[in-house]
C-alpha positions in Angstrom: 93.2 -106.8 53.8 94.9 -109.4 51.6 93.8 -107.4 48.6 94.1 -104.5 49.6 96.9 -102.1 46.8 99.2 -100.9 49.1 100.0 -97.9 47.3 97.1 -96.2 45.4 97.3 -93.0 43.7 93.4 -92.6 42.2 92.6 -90.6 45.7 95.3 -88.0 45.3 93.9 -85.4 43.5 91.3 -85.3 46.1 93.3 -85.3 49.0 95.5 -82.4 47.6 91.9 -80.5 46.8 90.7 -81.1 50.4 94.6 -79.7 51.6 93.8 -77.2 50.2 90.5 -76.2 51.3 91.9 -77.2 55.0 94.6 -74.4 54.3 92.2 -71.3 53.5 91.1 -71.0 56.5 94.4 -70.2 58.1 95.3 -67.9 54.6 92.2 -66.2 54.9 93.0 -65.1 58.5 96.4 -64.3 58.1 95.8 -62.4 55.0 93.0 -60.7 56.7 95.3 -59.4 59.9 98.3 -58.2 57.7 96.6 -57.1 54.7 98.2 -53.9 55.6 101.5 -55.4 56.6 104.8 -55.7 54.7 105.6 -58.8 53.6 108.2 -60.5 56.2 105.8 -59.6 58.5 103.0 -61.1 56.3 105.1 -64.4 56.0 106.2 -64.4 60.0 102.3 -64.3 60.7 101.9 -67.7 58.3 104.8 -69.2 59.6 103.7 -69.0 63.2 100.1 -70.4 62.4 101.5 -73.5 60.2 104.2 -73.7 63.5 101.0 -74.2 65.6 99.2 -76.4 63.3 101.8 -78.7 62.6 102.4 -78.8 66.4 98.8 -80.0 66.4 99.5 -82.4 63.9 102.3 -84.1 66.1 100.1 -84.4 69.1 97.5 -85.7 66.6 100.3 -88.2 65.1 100.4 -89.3 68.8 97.3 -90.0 69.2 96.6 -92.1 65.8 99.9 -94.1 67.3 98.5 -94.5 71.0 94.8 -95.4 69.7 96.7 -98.3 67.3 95.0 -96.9 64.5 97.9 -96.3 62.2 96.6 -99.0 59.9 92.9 -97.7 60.3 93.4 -97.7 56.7 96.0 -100.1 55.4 97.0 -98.6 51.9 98.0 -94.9 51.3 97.3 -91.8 50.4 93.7 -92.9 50.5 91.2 -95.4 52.3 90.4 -98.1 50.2 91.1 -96.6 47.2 88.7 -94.1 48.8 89.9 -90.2 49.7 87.2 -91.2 53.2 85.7 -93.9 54.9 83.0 -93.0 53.8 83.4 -94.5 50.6 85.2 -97.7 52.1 82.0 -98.4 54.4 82.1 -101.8 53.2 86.0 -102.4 53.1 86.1 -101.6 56.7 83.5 -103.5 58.1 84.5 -106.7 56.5 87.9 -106.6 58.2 85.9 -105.7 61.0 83.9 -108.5 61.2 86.7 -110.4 60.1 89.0 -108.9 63.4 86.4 -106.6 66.0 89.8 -105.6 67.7 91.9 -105.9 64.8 93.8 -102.5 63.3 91.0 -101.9 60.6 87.7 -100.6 62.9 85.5 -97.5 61.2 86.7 -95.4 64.2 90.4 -96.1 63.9 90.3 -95.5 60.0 88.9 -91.8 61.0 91.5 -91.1 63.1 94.0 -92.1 60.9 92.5 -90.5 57.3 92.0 -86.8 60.0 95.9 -87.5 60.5 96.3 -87.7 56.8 93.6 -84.6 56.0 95.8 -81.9 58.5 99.2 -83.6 57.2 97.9 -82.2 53.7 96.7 -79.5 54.6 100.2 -78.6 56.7 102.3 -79.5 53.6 99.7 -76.8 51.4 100.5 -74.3 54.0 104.3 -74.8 53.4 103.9 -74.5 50.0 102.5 -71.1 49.8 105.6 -70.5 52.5 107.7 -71.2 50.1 106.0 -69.7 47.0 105.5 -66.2 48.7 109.2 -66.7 49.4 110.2 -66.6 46.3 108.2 -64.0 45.0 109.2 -61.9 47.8 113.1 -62.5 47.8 114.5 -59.5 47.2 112.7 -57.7 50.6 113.0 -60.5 52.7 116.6 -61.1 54.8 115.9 -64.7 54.6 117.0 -67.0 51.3 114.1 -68.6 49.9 116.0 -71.6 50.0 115.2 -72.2 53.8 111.6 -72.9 53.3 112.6 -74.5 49.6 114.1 -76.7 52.4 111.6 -76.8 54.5 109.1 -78.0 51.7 111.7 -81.2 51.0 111.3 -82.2 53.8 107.8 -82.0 54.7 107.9 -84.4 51.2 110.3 -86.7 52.5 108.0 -86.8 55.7 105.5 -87.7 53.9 107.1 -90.4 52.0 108.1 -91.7 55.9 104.4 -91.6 56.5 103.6 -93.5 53.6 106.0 -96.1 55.0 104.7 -96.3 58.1 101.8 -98.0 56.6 103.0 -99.8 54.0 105.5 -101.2 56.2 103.2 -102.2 58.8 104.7 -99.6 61.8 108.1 -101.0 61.3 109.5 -99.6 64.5 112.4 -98.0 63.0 110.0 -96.2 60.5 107.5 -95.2 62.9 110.3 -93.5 64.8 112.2 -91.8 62.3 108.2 -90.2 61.3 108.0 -89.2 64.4 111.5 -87.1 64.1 110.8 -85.9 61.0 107.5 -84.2 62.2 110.1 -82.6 65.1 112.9 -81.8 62.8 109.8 -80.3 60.7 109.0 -78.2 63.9 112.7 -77.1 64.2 113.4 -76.0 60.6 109.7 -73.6 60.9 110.8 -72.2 64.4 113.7 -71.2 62.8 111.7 -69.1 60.0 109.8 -68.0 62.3 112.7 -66.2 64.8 114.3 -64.8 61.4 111.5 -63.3 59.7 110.4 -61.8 63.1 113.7 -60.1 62.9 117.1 -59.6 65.0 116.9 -60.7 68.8 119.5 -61.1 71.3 122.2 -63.9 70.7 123.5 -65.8 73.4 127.1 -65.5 74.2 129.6 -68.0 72.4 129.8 -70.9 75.3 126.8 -70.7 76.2 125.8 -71.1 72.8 127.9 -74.0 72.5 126.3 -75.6 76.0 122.7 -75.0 74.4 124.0 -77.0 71.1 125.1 -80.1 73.4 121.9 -80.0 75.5 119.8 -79.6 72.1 121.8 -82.9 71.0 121.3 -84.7 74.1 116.9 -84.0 74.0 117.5 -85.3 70.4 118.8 -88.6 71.6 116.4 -88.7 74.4 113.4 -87.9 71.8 114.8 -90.8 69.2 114.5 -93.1 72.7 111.3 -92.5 73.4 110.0 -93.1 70.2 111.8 -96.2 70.4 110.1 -97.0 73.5 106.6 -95.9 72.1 106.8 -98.1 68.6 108.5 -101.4 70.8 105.4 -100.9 73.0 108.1 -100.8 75.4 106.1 -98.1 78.2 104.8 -100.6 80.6 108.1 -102.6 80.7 108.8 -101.1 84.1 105.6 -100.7 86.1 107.3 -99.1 89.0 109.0 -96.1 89.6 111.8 -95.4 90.5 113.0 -98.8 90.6 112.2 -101.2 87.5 110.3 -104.6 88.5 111.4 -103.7 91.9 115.8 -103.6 91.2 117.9 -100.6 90.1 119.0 -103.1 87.8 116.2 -105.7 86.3 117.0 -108.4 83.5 117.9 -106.7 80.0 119.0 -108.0 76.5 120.1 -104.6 75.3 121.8 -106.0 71.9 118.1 -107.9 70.9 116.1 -104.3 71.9 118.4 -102.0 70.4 118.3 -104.2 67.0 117.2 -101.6 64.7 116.3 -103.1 62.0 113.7 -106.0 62.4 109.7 -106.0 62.6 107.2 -105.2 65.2 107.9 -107.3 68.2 110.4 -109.6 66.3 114.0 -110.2 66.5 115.7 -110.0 63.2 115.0 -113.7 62.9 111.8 -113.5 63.3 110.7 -114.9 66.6 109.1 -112.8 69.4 110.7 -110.6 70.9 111.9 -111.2 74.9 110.6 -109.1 77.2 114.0 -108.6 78.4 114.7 -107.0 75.1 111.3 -104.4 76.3 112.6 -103.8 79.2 116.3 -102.8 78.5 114.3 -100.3 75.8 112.2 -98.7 78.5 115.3 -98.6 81.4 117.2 -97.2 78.8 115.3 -94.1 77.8 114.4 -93.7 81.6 118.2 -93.6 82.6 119.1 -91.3 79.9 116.1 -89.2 81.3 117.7 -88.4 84.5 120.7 -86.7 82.5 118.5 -84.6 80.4 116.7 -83.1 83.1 119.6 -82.3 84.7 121.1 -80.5 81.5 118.0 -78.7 81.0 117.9 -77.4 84.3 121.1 -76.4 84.5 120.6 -74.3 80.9 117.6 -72.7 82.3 119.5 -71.3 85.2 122.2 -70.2 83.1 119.5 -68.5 81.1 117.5 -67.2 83.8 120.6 -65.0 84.4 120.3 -63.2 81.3 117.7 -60.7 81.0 117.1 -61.4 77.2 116.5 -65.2 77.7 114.7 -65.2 80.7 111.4 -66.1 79.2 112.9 -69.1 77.6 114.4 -70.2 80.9 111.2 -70.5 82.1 109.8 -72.0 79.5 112.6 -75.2 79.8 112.2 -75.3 83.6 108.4 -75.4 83.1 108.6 -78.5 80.5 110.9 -79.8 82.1 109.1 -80.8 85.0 106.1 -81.2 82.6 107.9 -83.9 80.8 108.6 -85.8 84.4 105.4 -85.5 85.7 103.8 -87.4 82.7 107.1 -89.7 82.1 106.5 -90.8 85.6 102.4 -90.7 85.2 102.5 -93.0 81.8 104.7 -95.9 83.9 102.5 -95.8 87.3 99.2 -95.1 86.0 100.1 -97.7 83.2 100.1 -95.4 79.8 96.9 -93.5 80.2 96.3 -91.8 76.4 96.7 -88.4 78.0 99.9 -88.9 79.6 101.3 -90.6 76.8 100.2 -87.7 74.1 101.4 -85.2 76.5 104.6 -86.6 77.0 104.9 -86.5 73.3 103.8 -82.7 73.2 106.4 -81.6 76.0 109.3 -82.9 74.0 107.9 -80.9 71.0 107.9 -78.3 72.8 111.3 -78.4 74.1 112.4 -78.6 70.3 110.2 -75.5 69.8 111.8 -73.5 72.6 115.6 -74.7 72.5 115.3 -74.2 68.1 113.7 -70.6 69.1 117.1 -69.8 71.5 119.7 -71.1 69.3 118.0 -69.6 65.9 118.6 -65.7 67.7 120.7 -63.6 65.4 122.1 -60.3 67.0 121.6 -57.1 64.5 121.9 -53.8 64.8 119.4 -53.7 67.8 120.0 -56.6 69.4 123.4 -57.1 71.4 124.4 -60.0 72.7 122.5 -61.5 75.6 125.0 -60.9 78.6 124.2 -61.4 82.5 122.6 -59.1 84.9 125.4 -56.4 86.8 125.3 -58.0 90.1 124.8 -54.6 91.4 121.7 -54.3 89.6 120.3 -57.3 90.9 121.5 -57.5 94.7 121.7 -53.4 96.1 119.0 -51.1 95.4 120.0 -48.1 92.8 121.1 -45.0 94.7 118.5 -42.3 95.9 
């Protein structure tokens, strides 16, 4: 790995051809189901699929993290100065032999190139987004400028992903990657609720509680990912005490240290696992708040008839997100809990971005509650 060229551009134009050849597949089939259609509704339908994909590419992010394969292939865009593994065979298994367990394995370099393959082919999808957008300006209700937006940043995400490797999962730049792939998330739901058209708005304070509970999952989300990158999950192995006390050892100034390498102080020695565990305590103390917001928006939604799917939809993951918070510290990180843990607070994104991106138009009215009469005595014979 010593000679390995961190950053090698030969493989590029073969990464960007293999993007797009990943990306017809979804064109074809949107092009094929709204042939007919006009064009919003053409670019709602490929906004929704490159939603769904680059859900699957956050849950797939997770996974390249949990498996430790994010330097499967330690230079970037390519493997070796290869655009596979295939062509870095004998790069691989030389660090292999050199380290069995190592980062560099011919399994891990897979999962991390597939991450790299639907990336590309993601940030192709966004591009046509935007194209079409432009071409289609003056019918659509939406500036171009939002997916022109949306491109920049799926570029700066990738630049983050670049660093991730080159910067040997720097904690600070593994996290921030995984925000950008959830601000990435945000910024296409949003599309995505205004090319479908006006829906119901919520009411002004309730709008403004849904913007502080939006801010509070955001902080949540930025301290699990610092939990994740620390390595910082099996800190506690109990629940819900932490090594048996409400209130264990902790060296919060040495864990919250933002700036410094993996499992290193900024001086360079290791880090204490004091430092771990006031990481870990401190996302799962925040936790208890969050849930509590979040269930206390989705009973104010419930009570409007215009949000009540989204109500569910919080309560639901919600509890989803406690079931596998709680799973990953007593069943000691299983992969599965730990990637679904990472996909329930994606989806929270997807569903809070979805209520607070309504816009009330001509047919839509603003969400208000349910007459008590019409939800407590039957209607009159």
């Amino acid at each position: 790995m010593d000679g390995t060229t961190l950053y090698d551009w030969a493989p590029v134009a073969r990464m960007m051809l293999l993007g797009v050849v990943l990306a017809l597949g979804p064109l074809a089939w949107v092009w094929l189901r709204n042939r007919q259609a006009a064009p919003a509704r053409r670019l709602h339908a490929l906004t929704l699929v490159t939603l769904f994909l680059t859900f699957d590419l956050v849950l797939f992010g997770a996974f390249t993290r949990l498996t430790d394969s994010g330097l499967g292939c330690p230079d970037w865009p390519g493997c070796y100065g290869n655009a596979s593994p295939l062509g870095a065979h004998a790069d691989i298994s030389a660090a292999q032999s050199a380290m069995p367990t190592g980062p560099v394995t011919h399994g891990k370099a897979w999962i991390e190139m597939v991450h790299r393959y639907l990336a590309t082919g993601v940030g192709v999808l966004i591009i046509v987004l935007t194209a079409v957008s432009w071409v289609e300006r003056r019918r659509l209700a939406l500036s171009p400028w939002w997916p022109t937006a949306t491109l920049a940043w799926v570029c700066l995400q990738g630049a983050f992903g670049a660093l991730t490797v080159t910067m040997k999962l720097f904690p600070a730049i593994v996290t921030l990657h995984l925000l950008g792939g959830l601000v990435l998330l945000a910024l296409l739901r949003t599309q995505a609720v205004w090319y479908g058209g006006p829906r119901a708005a919520l009411t002004p304070g309730l709008r403004g509680a849904a913007w502080v509970v939006f801010a509070l999952l955001w902080c949540q989300i930025a301290l699990g990912g610092w939990v994740s990158t620390n390595y910082a999950v099996l800190a506690c192995r109990d629940f819900p005490l932490c090594q048996g006390s409400w209130w264990p050892s902790m060296a919060f100034g040495e864990g919250f240290a933002l700036w410094r390498e993996l499992g290193q102080t900024r001086g360079g020695a290791a880090i204490a696992f004091e430092a771990l565990t006031a990481i870990h305590y401190t996302h799962r103390l925040f936790a208890y708040l969050v849930l509590a917001c979040l269930a206390w928006l989705a009973w104010r939604l419930h009570r409007h008839e215009n949000t009540r799917r989204a109500a569910r939809w919080l309560g639901g993951i919600a509890l989803w997100q406690l079931l596998t918070g709680v799973s990953n510290v007593v069943l000691e990180w299983p992969l599965l809990a730990a990637v679904s843990h990472t996909g329930g607070a994606a989806a929270l994104v997807v569903v809070l971005t979805g209520v607070l991106a309504a816009r009330p138009g001509p047919a839509a009215a603003r969400a208000t509650p349910l007459p008590v009469s019409s939800v407590s005595r039957p209607s009159s014979p």
